[in-house]
C-alpha positions in Angstrom: -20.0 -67.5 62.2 -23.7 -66.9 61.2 -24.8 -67.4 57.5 -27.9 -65.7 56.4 -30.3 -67.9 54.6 -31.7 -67.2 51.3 -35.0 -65.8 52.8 -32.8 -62.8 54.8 -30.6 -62.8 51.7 -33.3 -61.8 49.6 -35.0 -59.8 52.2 -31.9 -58.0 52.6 -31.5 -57.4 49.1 -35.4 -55.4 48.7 -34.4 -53.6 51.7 -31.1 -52.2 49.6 -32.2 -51.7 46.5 -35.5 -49.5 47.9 -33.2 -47.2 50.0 -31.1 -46.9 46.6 -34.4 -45.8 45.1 -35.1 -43.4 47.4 -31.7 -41.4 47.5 -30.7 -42.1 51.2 -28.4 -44.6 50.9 -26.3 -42.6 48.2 -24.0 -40.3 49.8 -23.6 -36.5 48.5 -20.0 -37.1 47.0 -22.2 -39.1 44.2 -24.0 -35.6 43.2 -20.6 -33.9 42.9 -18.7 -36.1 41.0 -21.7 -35.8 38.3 -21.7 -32.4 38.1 -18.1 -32.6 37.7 -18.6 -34.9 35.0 -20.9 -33.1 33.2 -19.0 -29.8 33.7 -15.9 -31.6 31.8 -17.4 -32.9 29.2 -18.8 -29.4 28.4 -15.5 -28.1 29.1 -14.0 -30.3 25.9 -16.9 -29.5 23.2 -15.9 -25.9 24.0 -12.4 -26.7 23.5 -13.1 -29.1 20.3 -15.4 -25.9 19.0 -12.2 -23.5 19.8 -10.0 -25.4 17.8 -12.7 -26.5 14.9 -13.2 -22.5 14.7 -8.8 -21.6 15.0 -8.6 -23.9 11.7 -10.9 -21.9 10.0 -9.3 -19.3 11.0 -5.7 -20.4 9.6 -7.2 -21.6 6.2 -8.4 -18.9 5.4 -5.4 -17.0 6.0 -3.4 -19.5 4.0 -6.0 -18.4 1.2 -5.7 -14.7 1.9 -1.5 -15.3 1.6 -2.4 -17.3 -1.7 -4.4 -14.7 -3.5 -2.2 -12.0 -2.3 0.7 -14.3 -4.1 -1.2 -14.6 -7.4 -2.4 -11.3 -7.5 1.5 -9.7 -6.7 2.6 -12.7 -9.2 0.4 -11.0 -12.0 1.2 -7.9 -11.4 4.7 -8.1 -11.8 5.0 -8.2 -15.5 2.0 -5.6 -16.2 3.5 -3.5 -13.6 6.8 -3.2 -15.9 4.5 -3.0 -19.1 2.5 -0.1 -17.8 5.8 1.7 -16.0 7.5 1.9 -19.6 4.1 2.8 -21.2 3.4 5.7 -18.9 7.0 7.0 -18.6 6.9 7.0 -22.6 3.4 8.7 -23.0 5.0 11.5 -20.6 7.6 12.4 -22.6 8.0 13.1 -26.1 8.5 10.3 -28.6 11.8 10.9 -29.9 13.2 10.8 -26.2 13.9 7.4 -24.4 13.7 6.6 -20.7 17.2 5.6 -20.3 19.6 7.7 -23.1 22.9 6.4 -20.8 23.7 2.8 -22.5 25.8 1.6 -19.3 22.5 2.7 -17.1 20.1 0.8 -19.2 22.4 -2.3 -19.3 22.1 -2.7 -15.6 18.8 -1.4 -15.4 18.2 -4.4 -18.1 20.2 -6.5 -16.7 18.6 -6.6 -12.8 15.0 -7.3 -15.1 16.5 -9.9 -16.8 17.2 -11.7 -13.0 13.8 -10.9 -12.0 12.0 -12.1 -15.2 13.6 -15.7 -14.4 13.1 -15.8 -11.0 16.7 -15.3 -9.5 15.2 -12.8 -7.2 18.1 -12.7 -5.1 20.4 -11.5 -7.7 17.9 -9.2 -8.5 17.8 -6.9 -5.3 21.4 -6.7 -5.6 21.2 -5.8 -9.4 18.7 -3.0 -8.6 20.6 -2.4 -5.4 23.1 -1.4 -7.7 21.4 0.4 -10.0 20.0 2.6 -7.3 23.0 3.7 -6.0 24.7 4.4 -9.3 21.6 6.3 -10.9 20.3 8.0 -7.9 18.4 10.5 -10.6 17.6 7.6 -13.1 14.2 8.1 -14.8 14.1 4.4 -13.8 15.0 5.3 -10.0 11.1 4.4 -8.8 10.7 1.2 -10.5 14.2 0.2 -9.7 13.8 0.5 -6.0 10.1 -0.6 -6.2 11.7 -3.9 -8.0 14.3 -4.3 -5.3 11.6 -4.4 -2.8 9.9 -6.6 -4.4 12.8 -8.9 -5.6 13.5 -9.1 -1.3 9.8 -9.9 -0.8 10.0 -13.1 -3.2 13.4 -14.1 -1.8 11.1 -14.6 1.5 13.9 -11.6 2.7 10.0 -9.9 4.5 12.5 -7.7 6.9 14.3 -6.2 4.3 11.8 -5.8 1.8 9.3 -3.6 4.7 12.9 -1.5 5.2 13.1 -0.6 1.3 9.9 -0.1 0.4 9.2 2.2 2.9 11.7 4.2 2.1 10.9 4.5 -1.0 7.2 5.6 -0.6 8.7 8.0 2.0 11.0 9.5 -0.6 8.3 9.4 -3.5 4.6 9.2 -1.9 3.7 10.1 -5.1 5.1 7.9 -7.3 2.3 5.8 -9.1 4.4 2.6 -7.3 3.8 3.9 -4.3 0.4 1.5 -3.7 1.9 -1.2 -5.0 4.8 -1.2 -3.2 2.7 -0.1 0.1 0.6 -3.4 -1.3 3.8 -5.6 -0.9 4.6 -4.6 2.0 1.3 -5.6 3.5 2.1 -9.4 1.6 5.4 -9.5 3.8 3.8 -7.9 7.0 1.1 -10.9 6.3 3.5 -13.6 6.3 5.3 -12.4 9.7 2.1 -13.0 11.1 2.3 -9.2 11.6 -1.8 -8.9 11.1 -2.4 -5.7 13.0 0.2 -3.7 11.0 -0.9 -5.4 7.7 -4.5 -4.1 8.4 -2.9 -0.8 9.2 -1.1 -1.0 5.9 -4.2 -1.6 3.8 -6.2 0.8 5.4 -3.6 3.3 3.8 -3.9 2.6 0.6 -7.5 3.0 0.8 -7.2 6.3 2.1 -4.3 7.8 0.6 -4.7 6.3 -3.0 -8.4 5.0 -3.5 -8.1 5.4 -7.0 -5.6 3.0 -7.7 -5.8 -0.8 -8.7 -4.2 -1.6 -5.4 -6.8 0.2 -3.3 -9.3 -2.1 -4.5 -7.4 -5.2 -3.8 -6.5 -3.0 -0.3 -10.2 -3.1 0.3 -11.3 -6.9 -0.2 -8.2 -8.0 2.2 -9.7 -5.8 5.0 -12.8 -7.4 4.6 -10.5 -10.9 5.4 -8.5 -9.3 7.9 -11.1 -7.3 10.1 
């Protein structure tokens, strides 16, 4: 057994560390595993700006499904105010909306539900209605209030199915946006973005005059 002494030890050590220096003693393995390294660490700042740039993406949809809350949440009692008002304006003074006692009880009595948030009840109550008074002078803002009763229920199905019927039975109707406006809200809260674009860009085209086509044409902006 031969033991090198410290002169060949140290001798052997220069003679190392200058092939390290020059590259030869480092075997091409070394140059792909820092490639590798490199190409991974890349690979997660792409990933970590991906995700940084999805939440934006999801809070400002949760701020797009607020304001669309509020604004539907503020519209619901002028909506009722300005229904009356324009139905009243339209005929002549000494003539009410509702003459039939029984048809504005339950007419009355579905708003009452919706005015204190039992929105389930509600639906049914104008449910109701609309099947009894088929010809109601009420008939558009009683089905356009069942829609919308299913919409805050978190019923989004159901309240697409009504309304949509409605504006296909009264395009018309000046609740026609509005309800084409709520059914956008539900469409947003399926996740359903494509259709709720679709939806918007509706009542931009087909009622650009209204209050709704306004609000119509800021969510676009959000959405597209």
């Amino acid at each position: 057994m031969s033991v090198l002494t410290p002169i060949w030890r140290r001798h052997l050590a220069v003679i190392t560390g200058a092939l390290l220096l020059s590259g030869t003693a480092l075997p091409s393995y070394a140059f792909a595993d820092d490639e590798a390294r490199r190409a991974i660490l890349e690979l997660r700042q792409q990933i970590r700006q991906m995700n940084e740039q999805n939440q934006q993406a999801r809070l400002l949809l949760a701020d797009q499904i607020e304001m669309m809350r509020q604004e539907i949440a503020q519209l619901r009692g002028k909506v009722e105010t300005l229904g009356w008002q324009t139905a009243q304006e339209q005929q002549p003074a000494s003539q009410s909306l509702i003459s039939d006692p029984q048809e504005l009880a339950v007419y009355e009595a579905a708003m009452d539900l919706y005015r204190n948030g039992q929105y389930q009840e509600a639906a049914s109550g104008f449910g109701a209605f609309v099947d009894a008074y088929p010809n109601s002078l009420q008939i558009d803002e009683a089905r356009f209030y069942e829609g919308s009763s299913l919409y805050a229920s978190k019923r989004f199905s159901a309240a697409i199915q009504k309304l949509q019927a409605f504006i296909s039975s009264s395009p018309k109707s000046p609740r026609a946006p509005d309800a084409l406006m709520v059914i956008a809200s539900s469409q947003v809260e399926m996740n359903d973005l494509a259709s709720a674009q679709k939806t918007l860009q509706r009542i931009a085209s087909e009622y650009p005059d209204s209050p709704a086509a306004d609000t119509a044409r800021s969510r676009l902006q959000l959405l597209q």
